[in-house]
C-alpha positions in Angstrom: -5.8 12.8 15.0 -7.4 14.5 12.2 -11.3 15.6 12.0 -13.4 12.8 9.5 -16.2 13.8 7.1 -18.7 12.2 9.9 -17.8 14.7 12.1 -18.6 17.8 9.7 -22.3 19.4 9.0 -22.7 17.8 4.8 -26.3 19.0 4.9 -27.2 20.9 1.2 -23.1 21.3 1.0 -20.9 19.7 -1.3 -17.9 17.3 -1.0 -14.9 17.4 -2.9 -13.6 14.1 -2.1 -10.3 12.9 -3.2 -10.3 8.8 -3.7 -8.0 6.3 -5.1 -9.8 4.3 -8.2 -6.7 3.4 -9.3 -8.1 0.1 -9.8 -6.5 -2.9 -12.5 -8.8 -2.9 -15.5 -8.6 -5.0 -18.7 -10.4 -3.5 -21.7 -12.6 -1.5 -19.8 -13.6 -4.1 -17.5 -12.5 -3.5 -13.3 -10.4 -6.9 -12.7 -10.8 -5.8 -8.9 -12.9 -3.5 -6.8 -11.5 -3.3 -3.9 -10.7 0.1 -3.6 -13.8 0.8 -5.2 -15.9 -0.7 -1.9 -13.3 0.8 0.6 -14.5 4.1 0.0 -18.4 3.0 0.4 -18.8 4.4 3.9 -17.6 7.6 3.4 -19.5 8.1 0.5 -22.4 7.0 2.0 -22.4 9.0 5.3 -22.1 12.1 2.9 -25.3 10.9 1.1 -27.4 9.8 3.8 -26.6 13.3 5.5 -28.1 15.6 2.6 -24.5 16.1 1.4 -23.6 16.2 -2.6 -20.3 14.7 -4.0 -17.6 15.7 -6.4 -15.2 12.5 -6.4 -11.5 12.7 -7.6 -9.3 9.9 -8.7 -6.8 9.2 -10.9 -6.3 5.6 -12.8 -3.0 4.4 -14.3 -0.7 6.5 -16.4 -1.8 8.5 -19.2 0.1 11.2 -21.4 -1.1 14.3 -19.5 -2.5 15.5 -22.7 -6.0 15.1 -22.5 -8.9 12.6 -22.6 -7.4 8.8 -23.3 -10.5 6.1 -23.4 -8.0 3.2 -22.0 -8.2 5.4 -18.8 -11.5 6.7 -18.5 -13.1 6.4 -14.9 -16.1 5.9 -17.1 -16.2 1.8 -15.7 -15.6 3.2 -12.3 -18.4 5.3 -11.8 -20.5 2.5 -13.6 -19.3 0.1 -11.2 -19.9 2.5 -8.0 -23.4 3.2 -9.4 -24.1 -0.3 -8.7 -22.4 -0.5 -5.6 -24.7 2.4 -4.1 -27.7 1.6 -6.2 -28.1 4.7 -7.8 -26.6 6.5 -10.7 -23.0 8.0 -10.7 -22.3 10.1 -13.7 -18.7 10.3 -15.4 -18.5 14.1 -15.9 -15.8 17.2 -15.4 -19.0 19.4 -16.1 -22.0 18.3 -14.4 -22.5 20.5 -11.2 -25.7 19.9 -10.0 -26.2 15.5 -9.4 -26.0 14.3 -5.7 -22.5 12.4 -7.0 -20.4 12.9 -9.7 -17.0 11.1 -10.9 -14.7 13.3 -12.4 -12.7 12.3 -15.1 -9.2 11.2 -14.4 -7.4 13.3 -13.0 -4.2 12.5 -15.2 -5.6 13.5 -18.5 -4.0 17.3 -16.6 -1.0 17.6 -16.6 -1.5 19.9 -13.7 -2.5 17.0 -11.5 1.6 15.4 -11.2 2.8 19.0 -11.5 1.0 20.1 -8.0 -0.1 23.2 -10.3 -2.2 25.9 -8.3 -4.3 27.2 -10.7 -5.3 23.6 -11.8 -6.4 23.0 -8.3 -8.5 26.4 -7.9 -10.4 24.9 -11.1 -11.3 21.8 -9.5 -11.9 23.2 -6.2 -14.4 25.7 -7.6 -18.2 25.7 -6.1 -17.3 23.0 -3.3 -18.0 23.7 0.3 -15.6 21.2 2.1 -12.3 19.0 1.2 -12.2 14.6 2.0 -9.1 13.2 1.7 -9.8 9.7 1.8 -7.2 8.5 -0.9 -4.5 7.1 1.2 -3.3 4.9 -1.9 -1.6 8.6 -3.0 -1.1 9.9 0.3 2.7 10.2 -0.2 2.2 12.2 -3.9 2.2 16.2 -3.7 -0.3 16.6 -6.7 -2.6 19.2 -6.8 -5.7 17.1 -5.8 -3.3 15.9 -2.7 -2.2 19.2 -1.8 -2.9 22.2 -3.9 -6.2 21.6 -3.8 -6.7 21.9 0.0 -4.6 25.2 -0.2 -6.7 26.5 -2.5 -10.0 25.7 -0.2 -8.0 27.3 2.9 -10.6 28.3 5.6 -13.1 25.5 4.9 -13.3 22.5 6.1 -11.0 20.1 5.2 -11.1 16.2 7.0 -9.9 12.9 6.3 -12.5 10.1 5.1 -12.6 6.8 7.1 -10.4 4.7 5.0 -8.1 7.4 5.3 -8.4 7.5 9.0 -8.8 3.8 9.4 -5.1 3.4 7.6 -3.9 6.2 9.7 -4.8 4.3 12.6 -2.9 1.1 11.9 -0.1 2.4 10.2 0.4 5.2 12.6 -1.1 4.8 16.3 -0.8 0.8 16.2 2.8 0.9 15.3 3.6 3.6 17.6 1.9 1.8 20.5 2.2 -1.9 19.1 1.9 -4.8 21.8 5.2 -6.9 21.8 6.5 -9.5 20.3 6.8 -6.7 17.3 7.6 -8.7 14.2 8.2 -6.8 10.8 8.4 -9.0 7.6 9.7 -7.5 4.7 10.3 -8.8 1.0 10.4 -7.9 -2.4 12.7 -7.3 -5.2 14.8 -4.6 -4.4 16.6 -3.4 -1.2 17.0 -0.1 -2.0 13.3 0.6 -1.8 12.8 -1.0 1.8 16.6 -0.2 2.9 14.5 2.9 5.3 11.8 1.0 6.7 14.4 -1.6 7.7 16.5 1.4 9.0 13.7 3.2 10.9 12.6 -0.1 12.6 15.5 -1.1 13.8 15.3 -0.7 17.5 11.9 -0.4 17.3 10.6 -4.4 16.5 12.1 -7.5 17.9 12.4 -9.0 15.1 12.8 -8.3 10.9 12.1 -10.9 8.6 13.9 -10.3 5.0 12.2 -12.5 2.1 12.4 -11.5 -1.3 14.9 -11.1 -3.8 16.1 -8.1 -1.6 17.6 -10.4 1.0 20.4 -11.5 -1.8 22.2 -8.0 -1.2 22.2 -8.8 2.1 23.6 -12.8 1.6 26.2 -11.3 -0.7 27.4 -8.3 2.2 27.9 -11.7 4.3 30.4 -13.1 1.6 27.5 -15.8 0.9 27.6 -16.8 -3.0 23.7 -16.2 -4.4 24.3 -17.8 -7.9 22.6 -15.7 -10.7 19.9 -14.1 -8.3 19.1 -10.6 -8.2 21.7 -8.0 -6.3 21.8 -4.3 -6.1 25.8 -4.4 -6.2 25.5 -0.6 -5.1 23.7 -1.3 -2.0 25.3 -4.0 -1.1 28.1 -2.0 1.5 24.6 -0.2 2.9 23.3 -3.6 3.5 26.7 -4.8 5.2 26.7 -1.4 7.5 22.4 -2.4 8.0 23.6 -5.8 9.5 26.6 -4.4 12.0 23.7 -2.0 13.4 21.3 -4.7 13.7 23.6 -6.7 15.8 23.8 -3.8 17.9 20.5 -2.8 18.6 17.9 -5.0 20.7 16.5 -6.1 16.6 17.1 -9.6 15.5 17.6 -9.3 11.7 16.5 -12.8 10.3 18.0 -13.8 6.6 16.6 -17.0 4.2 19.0 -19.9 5.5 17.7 -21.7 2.4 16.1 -21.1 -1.1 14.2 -22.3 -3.8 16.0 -21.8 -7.0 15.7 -22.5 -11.2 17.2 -21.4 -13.7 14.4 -19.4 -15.3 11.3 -17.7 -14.0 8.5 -20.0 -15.5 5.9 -22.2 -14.2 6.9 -25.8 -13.8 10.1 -25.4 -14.3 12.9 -27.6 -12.4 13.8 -26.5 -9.0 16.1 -27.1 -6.7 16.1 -26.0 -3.1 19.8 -24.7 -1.9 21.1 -24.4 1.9 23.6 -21.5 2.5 25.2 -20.6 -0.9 23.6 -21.1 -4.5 25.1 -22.5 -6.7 26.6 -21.1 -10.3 24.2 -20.4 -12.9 21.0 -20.4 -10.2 18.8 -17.7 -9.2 17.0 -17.3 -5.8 13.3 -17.3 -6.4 11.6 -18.3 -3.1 12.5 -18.7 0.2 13.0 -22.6 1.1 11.3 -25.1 3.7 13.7 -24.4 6.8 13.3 -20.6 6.2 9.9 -20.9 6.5 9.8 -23.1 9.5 11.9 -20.6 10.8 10.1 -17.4 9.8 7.0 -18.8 11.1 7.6 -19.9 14.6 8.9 -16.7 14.9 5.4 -15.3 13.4 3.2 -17.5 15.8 4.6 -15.8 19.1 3.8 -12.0 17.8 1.4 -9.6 19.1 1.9 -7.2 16.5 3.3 -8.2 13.0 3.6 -5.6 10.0 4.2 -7.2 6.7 5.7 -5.4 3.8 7.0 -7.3 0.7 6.0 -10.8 -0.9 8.7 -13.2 0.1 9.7 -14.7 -3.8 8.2 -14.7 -7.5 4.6 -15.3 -5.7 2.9 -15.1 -9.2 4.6 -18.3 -10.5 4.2 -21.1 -8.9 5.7 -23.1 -7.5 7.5 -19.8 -6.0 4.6 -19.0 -4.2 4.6 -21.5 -1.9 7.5 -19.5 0.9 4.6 -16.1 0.7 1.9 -18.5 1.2 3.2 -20.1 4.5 4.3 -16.4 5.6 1.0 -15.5 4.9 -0.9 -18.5 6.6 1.2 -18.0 9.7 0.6 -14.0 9.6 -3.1 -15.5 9.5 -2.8 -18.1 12.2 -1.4 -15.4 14.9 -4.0 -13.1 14.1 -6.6 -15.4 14.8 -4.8 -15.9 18.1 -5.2 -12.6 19.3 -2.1 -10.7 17.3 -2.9 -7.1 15.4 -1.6 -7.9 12.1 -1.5 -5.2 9.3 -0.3 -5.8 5.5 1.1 -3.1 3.7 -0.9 -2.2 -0.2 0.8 -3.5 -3.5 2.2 -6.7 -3.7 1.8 -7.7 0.0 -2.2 -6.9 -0.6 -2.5 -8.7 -3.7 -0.7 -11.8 -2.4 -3.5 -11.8 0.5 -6.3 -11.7 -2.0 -4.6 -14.8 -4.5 -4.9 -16.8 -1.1 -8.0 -15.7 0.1 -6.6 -14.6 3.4 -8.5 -11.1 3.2 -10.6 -11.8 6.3 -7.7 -13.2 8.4 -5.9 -10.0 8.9 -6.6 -7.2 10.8 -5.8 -4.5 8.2 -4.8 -4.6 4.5 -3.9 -1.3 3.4 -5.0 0.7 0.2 -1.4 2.0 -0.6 2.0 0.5 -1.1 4.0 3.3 -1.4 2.5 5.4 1.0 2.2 2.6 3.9 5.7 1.9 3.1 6.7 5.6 3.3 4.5 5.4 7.1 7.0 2.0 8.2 10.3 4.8 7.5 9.0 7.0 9.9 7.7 9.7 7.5 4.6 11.9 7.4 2.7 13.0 4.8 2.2 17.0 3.7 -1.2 16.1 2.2 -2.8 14.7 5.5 -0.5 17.6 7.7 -3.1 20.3 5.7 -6.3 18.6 7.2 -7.7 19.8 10.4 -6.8 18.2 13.6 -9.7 17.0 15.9 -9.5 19.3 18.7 
C-alpha cells in the first residue's frame, strides 16, 4: 500500500497534485464532470488542512507547440471553482493562490517526452508530490514520473481516487471472493488478448462480447459474415482457446448475434445463431447470449467488466451491453463486488444510468486495463509505501 495525501502534514505547504481532467468538452463547454468531482476529496482534505495547491492535468491532444484555446483547462478550473465554491485560477504563473490549475500540460512537448528538465520546472517551489491521476497511471510522462524524481526526498503519496482505484483493481482482484467472472468486449482482440491471457486460471469464467469475439469465432472455423476480424490474431486466439480448455477457466463465446448490414440507427437487423451469413456484420450480441451471459453474471461474487459488448452508441445495438450491464447491476445488489473498467465500459454505465449500482467505475481505461494483464505501474512504484 502506498502513503495518501491524508496521511501527510499539508499545513502552510504546497501540493503539486497530478489529476486527470481529461474531461469530453464541446466548444468550451465540459459535456461530463465526472472526473472533475472524483478528485473533490483530495482536494479538499488539502484545503481544509492549511495546505495550497498546484493542480496538473492534461486534456485531449494538442500539437505540443504551445498554447491551443480548444484545449485550455480554462472551463475546468471554472467548473472546479464552482464545485468547491471558491475561485480556481487557470495560470502556469500564479504562485501564491490557495489553488491553481495549470495549463495543459500538452501544450509542452516535454510532458509525452518524460523530459527531466521540463519536470524540474514544474516541480519548482512545491513541498510534496499527489498522484491522484490514475486515468494516466500507465503513461511515463514527466508529470507521471519525472516529476517525482525530480522532488526525490519529499514526500510523495497517492490521492484517494488514486488509492481507491488501487484498491479494486489491485487488492480486490487479488483476493476476489468466488464465483470470479470477467467480462470482456470491445472492438479489437489484440488490445484485451493479455488481460484474457493473465486471467486465465485466475477467474471461473470469461465472457467475450464485442466485435473482438469474431477473431475468436473465426479460430473455431465459424463463418462471421462481414464483421470485424484481426486476421493476424486470429492463430493467437485459436492457441488462447486450447489453453482455456486446459485451465480451470470457462471461456464463454456469443452463440448468437445481432447483425445489419451497416452501422446506423434503425436499420434492419437480423439476429443469426452459429455462423453469419454473407454480406452481414456482427454488431451486438443476441438474446440467447445474453440469457446465457447473465445467468452466469447472477451467481458471481466478484465480476470485472472490461469492454462494451456491441456498437452500444447505436441502437438498437445497445441492447446485448444493456442487459450485461443490468445483470452486472442485479448481482451487485445481491451482495457481489463488481468493478467496471474506465473508457467505454464507464461510459456505457453512465448512458444507462447504472452509476450507483456498481461498486467501482474506474477513472482509466487504459490503465485499469493494463492492472487486469497483471502489470504495475512505474509512476505509482515512485510513491512511498505506508510503512
Amino acid at each position: 500500500m502506498k502513503q495518501t495525501i491524508e496521511q501527510i502534514d499539508v499545513a502552510g505547504k504546497r501540493v503539486l497534485m497530478r489529476v486527470d481532467f481529461n474531461v469530453p468538452t464541446q466548444d468550451g463547454v465540459i459535456k461530463d464532470d465526472r472526473r472533475i468531482q472524483m478528485t473533490l476529496p483530495s482536494i479538499k482534505s488539502v484545503l481544509d488542512r492549511g495546505g495550497k495547491l498546484t493542480l496538473l492535468s492534461h486534456l485531449g491532444r494538442p500539437s505540443g507547440t504551445g498554447f491551443e484555446k480548444a484545449f485550455s483547462l480554462a472551463p475546468v478550473a471554472t467548473r472546479l471553482g464552482e464545485l468547491l465554491g471558491r475561485t480556481v485560477v487557470c495560470s502556469d504563473e500564479d504562485k501564491t493562490s490557495d489553488i491553481v490549475l495549470a495549463e495543459n500540460l500538452r501544450f509542452n512537448s516535454g510532458e509525452k517526452l518524460g523530459d527531466a528538465t521540463y519536470a524540474k520546472q514544474l516541480a519548482k517551489r512545491c513541498d510534496i508530490y499527489c498522484n491522484n491521476a490514475f486515468g494516466t497511471a500507465h503513461r511515463n510522462h514527466a508529470s507521471m514520473v519525472a516529476v517525482p524524481e525530480a522532488m526525490q526526498g519529499k514526500p510523495r503519496v497517492a490521492g484517494l481516487l488514486l488509492a481507491r482505484e488501487l484498491q479494486y483493481l489491485d487488492d480486490a482482484i487479488a483476493n476476489a471472493q468466488k464465483p470470479f467472472i470477467a467480462v470482456i468486449g470491445g472492438a479489437k482482440v489484440s488490445d484485451k488478448m493479455g488481460a484474457i491471457e493473465n486471467l486465465l486460471g485466475k477467474v471461473d469464467s470469461i465472457i467475450i462480447g464485442g466485435a473482438m469475439a469474431y477473431t475468436f469465432l473465426v479460430a473455431q472455423d465459424i463463418e462471421v459474415g462481414a464483421s470485424l476480424v484481426e486476421s493476424d490474431r486470429i492463430e493467437d486466439a485459436r492457441s488462447m482457446i486450447a489453453i482455456a480448455s486446459a485451465s480451470s477457466t470457462a471461456l464463454l463465446l456469443p452463440s448468437d448475434h445481432v447483425c445489419a448490414q451497416e452501422i446506423a440507427e434503425g436499420t434492419q437487423v437480423h439476429v443469426s445463431a452459429g455462423s453469419i451469413p454473407e454480406g452481414m456484420m456482427g454488431l451486438d450480441i443476441g438474446p440467447e447470449t445474453v440469457e446465457c451471459y447473465s445467468n452466469v453474471i447472477q451467481n458471481a461474487k466478484t465480476i470485472v467488466w472490461n469492454g462494451p459488448m456491441g456498437v452500444f452508441e447505436i441502437p438498437p445495438f445497445d441492447a446485448g451491453t444493456r442487459h450485461i450491464a443490468q445483470a452486472i447491476a442485479q448481482a451487485t445488489r445481491q451482495g457481489a463486488i463488481s468493478i467496471v473498467g474506465g473508457g467505454d465500459s464507464a461510459a456505457a454505465i453512465s448512458a444507462f444510468g447504472l452509476e450507483e449500482e456498481m461498486t467501482h467505475i474506474s477513472t482509466g481505461g487504459g490503465a485499469s486495463l493494463q492492472m487486469l494483464e497483471g502489470k504495475g505501474f512505474k509512476s505509482v512504484a515512485m510513491l512511498d509505501d505506508d510503512v
